[in-house]
C-alpha positions in Angstrom: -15.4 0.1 9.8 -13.3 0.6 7.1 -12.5 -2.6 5.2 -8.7 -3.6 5.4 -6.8 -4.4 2.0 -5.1 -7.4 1.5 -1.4 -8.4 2.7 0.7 -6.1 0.5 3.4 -8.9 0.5 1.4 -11.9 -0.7 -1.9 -10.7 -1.2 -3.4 -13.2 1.0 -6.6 -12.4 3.4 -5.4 -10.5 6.6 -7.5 -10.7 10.2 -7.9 -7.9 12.8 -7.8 -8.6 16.6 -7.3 -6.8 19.9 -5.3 -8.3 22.9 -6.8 -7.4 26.1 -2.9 -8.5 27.6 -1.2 -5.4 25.9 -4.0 -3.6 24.9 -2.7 -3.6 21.3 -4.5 -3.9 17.7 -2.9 -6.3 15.2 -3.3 -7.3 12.1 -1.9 -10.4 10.0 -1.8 -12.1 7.3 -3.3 -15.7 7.3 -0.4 -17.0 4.4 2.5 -15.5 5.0 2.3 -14.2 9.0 3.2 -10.2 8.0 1.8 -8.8 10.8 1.4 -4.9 11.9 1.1 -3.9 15.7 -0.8 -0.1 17.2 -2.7 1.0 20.2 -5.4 2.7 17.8 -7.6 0.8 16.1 -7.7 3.3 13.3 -4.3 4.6 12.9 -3.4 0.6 12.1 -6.2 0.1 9.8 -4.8 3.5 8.1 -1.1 2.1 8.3 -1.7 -1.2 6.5 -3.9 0.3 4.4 -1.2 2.3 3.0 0.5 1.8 -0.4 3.2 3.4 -2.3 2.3 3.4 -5.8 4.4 5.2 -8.2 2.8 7.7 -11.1 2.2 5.8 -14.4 4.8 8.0 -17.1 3.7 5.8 -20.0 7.2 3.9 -20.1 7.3 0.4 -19.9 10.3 -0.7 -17.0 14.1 -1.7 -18.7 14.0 -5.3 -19.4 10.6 -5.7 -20.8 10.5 -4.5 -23.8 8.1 -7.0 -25.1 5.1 -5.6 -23.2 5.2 -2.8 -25.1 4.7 -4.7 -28.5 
């Protein structure tokens, strides 16, 4: 099993369950409740695995300016 990230919100430790009621995976995160809801397993795992991180160009972001020193 692939090993889930943490909560892209908070970074706190997530858990991974399966309700026999609604035969539904979820996943959420023990601090802040974000929570994520499929019928495959995998296809959640996959989904809150996912991140959107932009290319590095080398500039530093308006407003801090002092990192770059």
């Amino acid at each position: 099993m692939k090993k889930l990230r943490e909560c892209p919100f908070c970074g706190g430790e997530v858990m991974i369950w399966e309700s026999p009621v609604f035969g539904l995976w979820f996943i959420k995160c023990r601090d802040c409740l974000a929570s994520m809801m499929h019928e495959d397993k995998n296809k959640l795992m996959k989904n809150w695995n996912a991140r959107h991180e932009p290319p590095y160009n080398g500039s530093v972001p308006a407003g801090n300016e002092r990192l770059s020193k």
